[in-house]
N, C-alpha and C positions, 0 to 999 in steps of 0.2 A: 504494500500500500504506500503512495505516494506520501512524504511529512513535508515537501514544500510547496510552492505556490505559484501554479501558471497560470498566467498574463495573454492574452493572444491579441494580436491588433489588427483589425481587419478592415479592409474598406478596399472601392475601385481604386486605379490608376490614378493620382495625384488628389489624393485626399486626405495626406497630411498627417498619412501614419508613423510614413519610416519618420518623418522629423518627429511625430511626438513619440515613437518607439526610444529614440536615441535622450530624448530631452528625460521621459520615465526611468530609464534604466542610473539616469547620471543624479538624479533627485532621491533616488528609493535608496541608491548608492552613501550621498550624503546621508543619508539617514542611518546607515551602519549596516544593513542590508546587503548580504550575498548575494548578488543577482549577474545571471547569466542572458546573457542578449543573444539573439539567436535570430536567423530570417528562413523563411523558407520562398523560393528553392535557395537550396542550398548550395555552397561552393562545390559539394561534390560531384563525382560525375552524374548521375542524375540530372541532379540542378545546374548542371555547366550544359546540358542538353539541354533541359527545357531554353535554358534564356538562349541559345544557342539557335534551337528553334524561333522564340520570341523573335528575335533582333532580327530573324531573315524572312519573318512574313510567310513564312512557307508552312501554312499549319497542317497537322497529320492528323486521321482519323482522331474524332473526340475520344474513343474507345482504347487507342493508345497514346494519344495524350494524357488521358486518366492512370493510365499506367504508370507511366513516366513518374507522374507528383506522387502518387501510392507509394512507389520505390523510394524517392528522394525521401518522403518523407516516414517511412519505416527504418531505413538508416539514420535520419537524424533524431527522431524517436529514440531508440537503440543507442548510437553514442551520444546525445546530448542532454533531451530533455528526462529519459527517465532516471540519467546515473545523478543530474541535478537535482531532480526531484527527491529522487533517495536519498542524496545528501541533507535534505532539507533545505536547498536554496531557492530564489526568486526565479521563475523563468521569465524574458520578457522577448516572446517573438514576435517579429514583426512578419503576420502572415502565420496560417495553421492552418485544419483544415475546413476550415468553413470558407476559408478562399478557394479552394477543391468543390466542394458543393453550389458555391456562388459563379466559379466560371465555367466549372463544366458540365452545370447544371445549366448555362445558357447558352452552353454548345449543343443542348437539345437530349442529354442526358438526363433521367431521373432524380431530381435534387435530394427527394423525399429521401428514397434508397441509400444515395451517395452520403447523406446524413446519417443515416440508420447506422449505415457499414464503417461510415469512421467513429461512430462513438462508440462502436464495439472495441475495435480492434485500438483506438489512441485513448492515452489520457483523455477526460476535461475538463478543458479548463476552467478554474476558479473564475475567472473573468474573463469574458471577452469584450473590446469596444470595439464599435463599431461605427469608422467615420464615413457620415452620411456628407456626400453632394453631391448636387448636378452634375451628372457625367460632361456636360459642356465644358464648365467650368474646371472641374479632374482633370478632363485629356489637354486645356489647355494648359493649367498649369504644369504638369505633365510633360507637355512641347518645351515650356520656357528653363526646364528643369537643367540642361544641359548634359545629360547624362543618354545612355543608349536607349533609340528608341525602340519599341517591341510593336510594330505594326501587327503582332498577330493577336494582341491583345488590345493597342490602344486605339479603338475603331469606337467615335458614342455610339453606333447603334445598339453592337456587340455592347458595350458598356450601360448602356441604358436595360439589355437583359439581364446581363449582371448586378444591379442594383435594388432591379425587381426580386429577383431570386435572394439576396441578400434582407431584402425588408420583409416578403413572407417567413422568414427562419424565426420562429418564436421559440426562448429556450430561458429559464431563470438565469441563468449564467451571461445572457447577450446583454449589454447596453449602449444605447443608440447613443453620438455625440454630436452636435453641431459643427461640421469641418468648415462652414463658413466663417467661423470666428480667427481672430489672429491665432500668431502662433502661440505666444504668452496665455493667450483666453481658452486654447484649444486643452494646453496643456495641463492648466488649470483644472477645467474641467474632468480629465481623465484623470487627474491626482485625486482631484474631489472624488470621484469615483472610486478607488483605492481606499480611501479613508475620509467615510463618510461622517458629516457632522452627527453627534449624538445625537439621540431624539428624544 
């Protein structure tokens, strides 16, 4: 049984996870906090495929595409998050697999199912956020981002399914965030979420 505590962060293409992934991990950190940062895909082979794929636009069957993230993230399950977990430390990924049911569940795949089959088989997480925006608004910031682009992911239409698939997911464990807020107000919020005012 897992004694520490995963974090997952989820949302479309530029909606201002990875920044409040890195801002969470470096705050829980000040606080004396064991916390291990973690993204999926991963730098392994696996995840050097997927974004490999991403970056060249050339997408492959949804059915082995799903593959692919199962893999990358069974391996990083296995060495990352459950030896941390074990330890009793923080996990804090940016991406789990509710990004697996949200994008290949709008690659025309069974979302329901693809949910069912990852909460068997993964941890889940104590929290997940989930940053909500306009896929308009994602893919541009996204563009201005400077970083490699993933045309086989950053398309609104494909992103507007993914969004859908993301806000029917009801689960005690999800919490919606406002990503149109700054970065400071974004952050805020997901901390507030972490340690919520008494009542």
């Amino acid at each position: 049984m897992k004694t520490g505590f995963l974090l997952a962060l989820e949302g479309i293409d530029g909606s201002g996870k990875s920044t409040a992934a890195a801002g969470i991990a470096a705050a829980l950190r000040e606080e004396g906090q064991d916390v291990v940062a973690t993204r999926e895909p991963t730098d392994g082979p696996w995840g050097r495929r997927i974004r490999e794929m991403a970056a060249s636009g050339k997408a492959v069957a949804p059915e082995e595409e799903l593959r692919w993230f199962v893999a990358d993230r069974r391996e990083h399950v296995a060495a990352v998050v459950r030896p941390a977990l074990d330890a009793g430390r923080t996990v804090v990924t940016d991406r789990y697999f509710l990004s697996t049911v949200a994008y290949q569940g709008a690659r025309g795949l069974d979302w329901r199912v693809l949910l069912a089959e990852a909460e068997r088989e993964f941890p889940i997480p104590d929290l997940a956020l989930r940053f909500e925006i306009d896929p308009a608004v994602g893919l541009a910031r996204a563009r201005r981002r400077g970083t490699t682009a993933e045309p086989a992911f950053e398309d609104r239409v494909f992103l507007e399914r993914v969004a859908a698939v993301y806000r029917a997911i009801e689960r005690p464990w999800l919490v919606a965030l406002d990503s149109t807020a700054g970065k400071a107000a974004l952050l805020a919020q997901a901390l507030g979420r972490l340690h919520p005012a008494p009542s």
